[in-house]
N, C-alpha and C positions, 0 to 999 in steps of 0.2 A: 320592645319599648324604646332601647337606646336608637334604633334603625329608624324609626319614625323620629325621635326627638333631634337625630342628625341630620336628615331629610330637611326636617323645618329648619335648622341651622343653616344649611348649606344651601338655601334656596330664598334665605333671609324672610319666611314667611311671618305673619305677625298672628298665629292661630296661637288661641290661649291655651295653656296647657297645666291642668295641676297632677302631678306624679304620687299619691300615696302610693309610697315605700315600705312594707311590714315585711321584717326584721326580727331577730330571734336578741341581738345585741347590738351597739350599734357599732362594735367591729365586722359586722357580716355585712354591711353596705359596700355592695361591690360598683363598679363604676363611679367613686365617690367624688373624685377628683376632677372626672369628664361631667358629672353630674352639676359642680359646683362652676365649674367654668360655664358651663351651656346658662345655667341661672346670670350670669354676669352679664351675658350676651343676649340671652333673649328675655326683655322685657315681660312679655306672658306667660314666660314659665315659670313655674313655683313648685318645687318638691318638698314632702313633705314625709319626713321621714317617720315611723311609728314603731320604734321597739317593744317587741312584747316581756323583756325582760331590761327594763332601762338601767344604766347604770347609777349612780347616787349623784345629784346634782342635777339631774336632768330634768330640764321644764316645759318640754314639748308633750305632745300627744306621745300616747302610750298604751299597751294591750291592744286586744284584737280591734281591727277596721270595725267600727260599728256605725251605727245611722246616726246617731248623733255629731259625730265624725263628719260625716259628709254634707251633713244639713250645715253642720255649723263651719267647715272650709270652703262647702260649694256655693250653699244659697241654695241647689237644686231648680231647673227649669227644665223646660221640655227641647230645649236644642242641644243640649250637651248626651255627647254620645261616650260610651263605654269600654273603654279595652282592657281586659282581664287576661292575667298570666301569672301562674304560679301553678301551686300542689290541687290538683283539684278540688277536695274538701275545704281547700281554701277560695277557689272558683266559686262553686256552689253556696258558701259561705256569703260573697259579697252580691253573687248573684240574685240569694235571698232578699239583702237587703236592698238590694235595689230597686226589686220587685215590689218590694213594701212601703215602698217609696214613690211605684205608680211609673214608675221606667217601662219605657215599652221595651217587649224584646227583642226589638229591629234595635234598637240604639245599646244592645249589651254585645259586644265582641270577642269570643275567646281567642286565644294562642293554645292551645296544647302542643308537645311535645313527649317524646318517650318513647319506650317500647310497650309492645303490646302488654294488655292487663292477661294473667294466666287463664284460660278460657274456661271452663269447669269450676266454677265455685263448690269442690264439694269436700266437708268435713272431714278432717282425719282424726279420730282417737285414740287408736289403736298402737299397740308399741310397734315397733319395726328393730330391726337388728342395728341401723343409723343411729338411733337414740330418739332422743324425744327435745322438745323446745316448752319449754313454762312461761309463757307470756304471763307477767307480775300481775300487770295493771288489768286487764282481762279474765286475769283468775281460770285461766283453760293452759292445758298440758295436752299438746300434738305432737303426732309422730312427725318424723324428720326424712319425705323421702330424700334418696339419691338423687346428690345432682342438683336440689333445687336451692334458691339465692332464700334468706331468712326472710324478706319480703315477699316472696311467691308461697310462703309457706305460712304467712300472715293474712294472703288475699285469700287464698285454697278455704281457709278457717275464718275467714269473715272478718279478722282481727285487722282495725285500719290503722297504717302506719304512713304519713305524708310524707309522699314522695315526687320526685321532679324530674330528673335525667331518665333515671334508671340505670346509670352509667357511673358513678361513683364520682359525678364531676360538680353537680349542685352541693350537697349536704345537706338537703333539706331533710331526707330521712333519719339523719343522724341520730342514735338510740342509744341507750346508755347497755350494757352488757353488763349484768348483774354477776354473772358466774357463766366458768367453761371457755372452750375454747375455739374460733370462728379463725377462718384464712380469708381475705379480702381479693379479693380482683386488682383492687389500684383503693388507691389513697387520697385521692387531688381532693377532692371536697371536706374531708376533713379537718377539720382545723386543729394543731398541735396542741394547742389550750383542750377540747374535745377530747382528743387520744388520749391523753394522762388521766379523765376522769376516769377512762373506759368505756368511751363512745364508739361504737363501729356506724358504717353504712351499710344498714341491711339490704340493699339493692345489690349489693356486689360481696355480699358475706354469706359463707356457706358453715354451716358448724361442723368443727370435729369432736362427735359424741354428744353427750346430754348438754341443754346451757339453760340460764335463763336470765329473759329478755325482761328490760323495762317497758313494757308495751302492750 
């Protein structure tokens, strides 16, 4: 998204552009500063930020992108075309509404990104010598093979957890870790505020022994 919105900067083009930005808070708006300056400079662009957890005071749009959202920023017509990036569930999510909206699917565009999804969707319940994982929210107790990241052992068990990288560099999986003990790969996507609650990245967290997961 920034690579195209610099493109039309550095080319001085006059294509309208609106940016919905969804956001967990609106400290997580990365590129914020290039973001606000490119608004200054390019008359047709308009971003549009949408925290799903706003702070107090805040008088913009808020909660998930819905149709209402885009009816009431866009207008909607038949020449505006679509490019989508984020969590997939969050893809499929706007892609819905878009669809419901009478968007054809030549004008919707994804970005994906990441590593592969674990090939074999197949249930574990069984204990293993590794320990087991309690995913809260989910209400299922799975074994923990060796070796795999607490997001592989989420996808294995059907249990969806958004994710982005898959590399510890987004945060978008960010989880809260209810109990037990997890060793991380790297840190970069977490946010300090996040650590102290007890957030890990399950894309790059493996548990040492039983744990269990908000998720």
């Amino acid at each position: 998204m920034m690579s195209m919105l610099r493109y039309i900067d550095d080319l001085c083009l006059d294509t309208p552009v609106t940016l919905f930005y969804s956001v967990r808070e609106q400290n997580d708006v990365i590129f914020e500063r290039e973001i606000e300056s490119l608004q200054e400079r390019l008359r047709n662009f308009r971003p549009i930020i949408i925290p799903t957890m706003p702070d107090a005071g805040w008088t913009g749009p808020s909660g998930r992108l819905s149709q209402e959202m885009l009816v009431e920023q866009l207008g909607m017509n038949s020449e505006q075309t679509f490019f989508l990036c984020g969590p997939e569930p969050f893809m499929n999510h706007v892609d819905s509404i878009l669809g419901s909206l009478g968007v054809s699917k030549s004008r919707i565009l994804r970005e994906v990104f990441g590593g592969k999804r674990v090939a074999t969707p197949t249930v574990i319940e069984s204990s293993t010598p590794m320990g087991a994982i309690e995913f809260a929210k989910s209400d299922r107790i799975c074994a923990l093979p060796q070796g795999r990241t607490l997001l592989e052992v989420a996808e294995v068990n059907g249990i969806n957890i958004p994710y982005g990288c898959r590399q510890g560099q987004c945060g978008i999986c960010a989880t809260r870790l209810l109990s037990g003990q997890v060793k991380m790969d790297r840190e970069d996507g977490l946010q300090p505020g996040l650590r102290s609650q007890g957030y890990v990245l399950p894309c790059v967290a493996r548990a040492d022994g039983n744990i269990r997961l908000d998720a």
